[in-house]
C-alpha positions as CSV (number, residue, x, y, z in Angstrom):
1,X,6.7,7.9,17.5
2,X,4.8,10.5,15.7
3,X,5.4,12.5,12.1
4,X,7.1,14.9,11.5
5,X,6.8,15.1,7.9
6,X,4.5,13.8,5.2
7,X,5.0,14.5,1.3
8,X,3.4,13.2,-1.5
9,X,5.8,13.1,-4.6
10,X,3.2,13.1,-7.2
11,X,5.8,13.2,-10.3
12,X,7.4,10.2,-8.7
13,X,4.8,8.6,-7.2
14,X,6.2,8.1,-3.8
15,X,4.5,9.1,-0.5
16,X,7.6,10.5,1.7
17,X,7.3,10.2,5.6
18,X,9.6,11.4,7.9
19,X,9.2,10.3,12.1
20,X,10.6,12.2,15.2
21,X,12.6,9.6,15.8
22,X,15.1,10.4,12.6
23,X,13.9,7.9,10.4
24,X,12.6,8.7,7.4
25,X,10.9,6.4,4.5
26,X,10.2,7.1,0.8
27,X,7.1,4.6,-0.3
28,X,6.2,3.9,-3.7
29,X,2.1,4.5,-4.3
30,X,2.3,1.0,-5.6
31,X,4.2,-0.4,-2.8
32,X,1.2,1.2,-0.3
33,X,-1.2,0.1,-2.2
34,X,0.1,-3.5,-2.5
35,X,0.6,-3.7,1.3
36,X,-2.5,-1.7,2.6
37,X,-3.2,-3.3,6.3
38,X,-7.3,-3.3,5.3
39,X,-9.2,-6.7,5.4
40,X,-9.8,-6.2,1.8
41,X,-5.9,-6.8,1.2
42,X,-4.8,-8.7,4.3
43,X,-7.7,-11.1,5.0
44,X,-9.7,-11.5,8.1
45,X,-6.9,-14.1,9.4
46,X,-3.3,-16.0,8.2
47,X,-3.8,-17.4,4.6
48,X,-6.6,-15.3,3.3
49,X,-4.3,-12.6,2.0
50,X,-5.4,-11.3,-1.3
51,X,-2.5,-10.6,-4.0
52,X,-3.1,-7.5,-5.5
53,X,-2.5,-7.6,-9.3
54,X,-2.1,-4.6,-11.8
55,X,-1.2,-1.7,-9.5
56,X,1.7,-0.1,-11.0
57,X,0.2,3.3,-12.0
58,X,-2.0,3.5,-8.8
59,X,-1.8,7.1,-7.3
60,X,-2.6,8.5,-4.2
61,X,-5.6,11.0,-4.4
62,X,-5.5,12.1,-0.9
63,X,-4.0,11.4,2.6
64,X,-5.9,12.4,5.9
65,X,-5.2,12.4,9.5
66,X,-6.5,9.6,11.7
67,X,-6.4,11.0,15.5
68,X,-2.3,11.1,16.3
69,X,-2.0,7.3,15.3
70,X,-2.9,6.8,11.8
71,X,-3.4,8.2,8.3
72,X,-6.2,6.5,6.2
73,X,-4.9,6.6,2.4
74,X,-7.2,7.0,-0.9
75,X,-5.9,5.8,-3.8
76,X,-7.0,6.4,-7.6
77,X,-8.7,2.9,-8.1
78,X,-11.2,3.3,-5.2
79,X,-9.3,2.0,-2.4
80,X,-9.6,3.5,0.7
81,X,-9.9,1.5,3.5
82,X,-7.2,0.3,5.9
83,X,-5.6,2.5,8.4
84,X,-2.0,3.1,8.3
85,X,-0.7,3.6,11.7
86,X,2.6,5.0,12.5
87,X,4.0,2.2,13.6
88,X,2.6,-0.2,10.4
89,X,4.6,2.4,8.6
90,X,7.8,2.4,10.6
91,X,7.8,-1.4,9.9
92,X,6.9,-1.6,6.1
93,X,9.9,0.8,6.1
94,X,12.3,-1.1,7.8
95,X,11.0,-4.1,5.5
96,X,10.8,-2.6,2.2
97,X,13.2,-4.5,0.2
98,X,12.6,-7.6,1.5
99,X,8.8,-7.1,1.3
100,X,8.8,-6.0,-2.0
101,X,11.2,-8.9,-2.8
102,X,8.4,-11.4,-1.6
103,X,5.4,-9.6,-3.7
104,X,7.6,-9.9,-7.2
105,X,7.7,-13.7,-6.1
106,X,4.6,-14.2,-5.3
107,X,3.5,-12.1,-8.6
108,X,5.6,-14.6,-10.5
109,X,4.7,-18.0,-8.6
110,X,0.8,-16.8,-9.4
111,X,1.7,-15.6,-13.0
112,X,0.7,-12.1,-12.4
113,X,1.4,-8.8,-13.6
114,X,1.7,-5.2,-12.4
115,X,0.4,-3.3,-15.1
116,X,-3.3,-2.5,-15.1
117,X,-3.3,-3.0,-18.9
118,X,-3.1,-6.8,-18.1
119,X,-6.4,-6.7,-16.8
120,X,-9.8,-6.0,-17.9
121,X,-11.5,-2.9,-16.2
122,X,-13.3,-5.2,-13.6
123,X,-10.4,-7.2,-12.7
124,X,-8.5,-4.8,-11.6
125,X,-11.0,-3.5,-9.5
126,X,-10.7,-4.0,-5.7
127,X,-11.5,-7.9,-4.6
128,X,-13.8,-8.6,-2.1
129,X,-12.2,-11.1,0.4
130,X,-15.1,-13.5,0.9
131,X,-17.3,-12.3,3.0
């Protein structure tokens, strides 16, 4: 499966992404940013997952081509590692809802938030993950 089409919405703040397969997925910025597939965000392994916290306004500066597999993302607040491959996007697609469900309860189990306001300058900064 390959692109077809990618559109950044930058009024709405959704990255658009349609697949030659006739699928096609509308992601927030936030949503991306939340679920970025780098270490920094995932971990190095299960259970080292970092929540991310005050990303609501993130935006996506700029989107370029990795070979034919993979787009690597930059977003407003520094982040920019973490490949997206195609098919890492096909699934978040198909999961949206129900991974988005999961993030507000893990935002509310860890009394979070999703504003940036709700978090001093280098807090909301990107976390290391340990190493």
């Amino acid at each position: 499966m390959s692109p077809t089409e990618i559109t950044l919405h930058q009024k709405s703040k959704e990255l658009e992404i349609a697949f030659d397969d006739d699928t096609r997925f509308r992601f927030p910025y936030e949503f991306l940013r939340v679920f970025s597939p780098s270490a920094e965000v995932r971990g190095h392994g299960p259970g080292q997952e970092v929540l991310q916290v005050g990303k609501r306004d993130v935006v996506v500066t700029d989107v370029a081509p990795v070979g034919s597999y993979a787009m690597k993302i930059t977003f407003d607040d520094g982040h920019d590692s973490g490949l997206y491959t195609w098919e890492y996007l096909q699934n978040l697609g198909k999961r949206q809802a129900e991974l988005w469900q999961e993030y507000i309860r893990q935002m509310h189990v860890a009394n979070e938030s999703r504003d940036p306001a709700d978090y001093p300058v280098s807090e909301s900064a990107p976390k290391s993950c340990g190493l």
